[in-house]
N, C-alpha and C positions, 0 to 999 in steps of 0.2 A: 537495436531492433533486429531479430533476425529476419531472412530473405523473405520467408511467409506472409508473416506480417505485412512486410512491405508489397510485397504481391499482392495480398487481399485488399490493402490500402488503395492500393490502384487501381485493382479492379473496380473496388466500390465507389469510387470515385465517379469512374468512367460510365459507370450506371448512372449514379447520381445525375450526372451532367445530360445525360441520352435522356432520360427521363424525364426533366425538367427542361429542356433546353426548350424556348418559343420558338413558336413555329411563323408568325410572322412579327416584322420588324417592330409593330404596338406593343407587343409581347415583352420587349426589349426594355420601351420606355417604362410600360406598366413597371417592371421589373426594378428599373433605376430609382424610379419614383416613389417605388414601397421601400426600397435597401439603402439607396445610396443618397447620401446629403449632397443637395442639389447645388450644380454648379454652373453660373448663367451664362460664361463663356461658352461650353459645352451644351448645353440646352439651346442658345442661339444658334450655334451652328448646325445644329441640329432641325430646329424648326425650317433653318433657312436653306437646309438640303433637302427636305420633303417635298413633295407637290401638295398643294391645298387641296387637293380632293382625295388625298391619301390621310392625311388628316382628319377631314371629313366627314371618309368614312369609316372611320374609328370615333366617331364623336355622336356618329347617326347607329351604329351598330349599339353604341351601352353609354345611353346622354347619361342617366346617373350613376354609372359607376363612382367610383371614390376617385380614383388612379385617374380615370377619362376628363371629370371635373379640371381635377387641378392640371393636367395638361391641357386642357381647352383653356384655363385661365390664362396659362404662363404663351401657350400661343398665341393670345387676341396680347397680351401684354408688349409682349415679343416684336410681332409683326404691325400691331397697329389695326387690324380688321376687326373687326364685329361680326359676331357669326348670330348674336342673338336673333 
């Protein structure tokens, strides 16, 4: 590969990331949740570092989203609460 290339690779890269990159920590989950196969080790500790009203208010901001769903499930699953 010559230097260019790899320069551009980087570059684009580095766009890539700035551009997409979320801007708050739901953004994250959202994220995990649509790419990555879920792991309930790391989901637990997860739900069990947040505060329940940061939760909340990602559940109150987009109740039907797709993404928000199944983390409100895997939360009330998780924790044991009822948000119904």
């Amino acid at each position: 590969m010559c230097e260019d290339n790899r320069r551009h690779q980087a570059r684009g890269a580095h766009r890539f990331v700035a551009l997409t990159a979320p801007k708050e920590w739901f953004g994250h989950l959202r994220f995990a949740l649509r790419y990555e196969p879920l792991d309930a080790g790391v989901w637990n500790a997860v739900v069990h570092a947040l505060e329940p009203n940061e939760m909340e208010r990602w559940m109150r901001e987009d109740p039907t989203g797709r993404f928000t769903r199944r983390a409100w499930y895997l939360y009330e699953a998780s924790t044991g609460e009822d948000w119904a």
